[in-house]
C-alpha positions in Angstrom: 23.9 44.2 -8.3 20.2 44.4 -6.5 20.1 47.7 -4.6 18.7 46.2 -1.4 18.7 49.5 0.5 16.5 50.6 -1.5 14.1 46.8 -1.5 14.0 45.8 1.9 11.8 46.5 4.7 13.9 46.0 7.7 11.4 46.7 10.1 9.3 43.5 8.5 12.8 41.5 8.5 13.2 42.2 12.2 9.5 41.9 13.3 8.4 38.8 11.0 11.4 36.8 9.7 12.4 34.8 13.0 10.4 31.6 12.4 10.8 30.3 15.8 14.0 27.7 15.1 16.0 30.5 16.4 13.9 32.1 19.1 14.5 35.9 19.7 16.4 36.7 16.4 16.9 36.2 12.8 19.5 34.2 12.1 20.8 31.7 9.1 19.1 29.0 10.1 15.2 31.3 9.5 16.7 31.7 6.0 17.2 27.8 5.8 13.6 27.1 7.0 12.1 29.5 4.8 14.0 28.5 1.5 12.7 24.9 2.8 9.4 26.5 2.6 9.4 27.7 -0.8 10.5 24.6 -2.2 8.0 22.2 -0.2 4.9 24.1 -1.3 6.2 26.4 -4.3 3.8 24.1 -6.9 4.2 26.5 -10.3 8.4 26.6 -9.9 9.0 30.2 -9.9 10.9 30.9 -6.6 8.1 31.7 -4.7 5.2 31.1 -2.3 2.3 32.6 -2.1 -1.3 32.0 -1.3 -3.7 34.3 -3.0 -3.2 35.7 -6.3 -3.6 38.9 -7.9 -7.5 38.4 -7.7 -7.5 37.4 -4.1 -8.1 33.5 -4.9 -5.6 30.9 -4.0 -2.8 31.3 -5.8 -1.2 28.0 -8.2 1.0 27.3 -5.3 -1.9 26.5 -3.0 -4.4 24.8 -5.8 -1.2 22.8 -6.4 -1.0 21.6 -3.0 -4.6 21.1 -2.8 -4.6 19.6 -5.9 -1.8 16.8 -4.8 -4.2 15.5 -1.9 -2.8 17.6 0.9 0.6 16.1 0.9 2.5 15.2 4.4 5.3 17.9 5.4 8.8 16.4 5.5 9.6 19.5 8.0 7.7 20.6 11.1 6.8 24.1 9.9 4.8 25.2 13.0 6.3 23.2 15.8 4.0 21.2 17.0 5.4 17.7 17.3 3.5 16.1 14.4 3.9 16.3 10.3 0.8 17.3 8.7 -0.2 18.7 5.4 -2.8 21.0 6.4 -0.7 22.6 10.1 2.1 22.8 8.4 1.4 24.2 5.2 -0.9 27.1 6.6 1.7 28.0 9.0 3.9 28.2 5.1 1.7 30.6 3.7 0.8 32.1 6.9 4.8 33.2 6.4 4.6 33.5 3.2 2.0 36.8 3.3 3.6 39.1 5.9 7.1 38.3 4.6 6.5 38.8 1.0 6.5 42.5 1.9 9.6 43.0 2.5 10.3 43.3 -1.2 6.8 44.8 -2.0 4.8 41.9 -2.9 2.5 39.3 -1.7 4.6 35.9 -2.0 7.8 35.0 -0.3 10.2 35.1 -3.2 14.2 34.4 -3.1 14.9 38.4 -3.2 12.9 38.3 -0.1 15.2 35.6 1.4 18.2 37.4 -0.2 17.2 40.5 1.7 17.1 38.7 5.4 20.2 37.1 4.4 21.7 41.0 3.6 20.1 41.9 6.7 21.9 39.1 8.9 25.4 39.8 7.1 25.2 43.7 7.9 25.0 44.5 4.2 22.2 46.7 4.5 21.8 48.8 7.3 18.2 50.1 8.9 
């Protein structure tokens, strides 16, 4: 089992990971909005998103988006009343750079979401 004491930035989980849906805490329903994320924009199928990569240029996940002509949301990311590619993708990615720290990297990944979900369940305590 995935030490997660040892992987998890609580402070970033507190600060970062309440997307709004849930005003004023993380709950369940921030892990169900950022899963959604990852798999509405997560173009090269490995569990996460990200924007830039190594090299500091968009990452696969982005050219891939780019790439299939700025597709609609299904899901109002940002909360704004309308579904758009570009608003509601940004805001994605946007997420998707300060949260990938909590495991030490620069995407949000499903051990990132599995640490806010530890968080929210009291398994690891900060």
């Amino acid at each position: 089992e995935t030490n997660y004491r040892m992987m998890c930035d609580c402070e970033l989980i507190r600060d970062e990971a309440d997307t709004g849906y849930s005003p004023g805490y993380v709950s369940t329903f921030d892990i169900v909005i950022l899963q959604k994320m990852i798999l509405s924009y997560d173009y090269n199928n490995d569990g996460c998103l990200e924007l830039f990569d190594v090299n500091g240029s968009l990452s696969q996940d982005a050219m891939g988006w780019i790439n299939a002509g700025y597709p609609a949301a299904t899901t109002d990311f940002n909360q704004d009343g309308v579904l758009t590619g570009f608003g509601d993708a940004s805001f994605s990615f946007g997420f998707a750079n300060t949260l990938g720290a909590i495991t030490g990297s620069n995407a949000l990944c499903i051990d990132d979401l599995n640490c806010i979900r530890d968080f929210i369940l009291g398994r690891i305590s900060c």
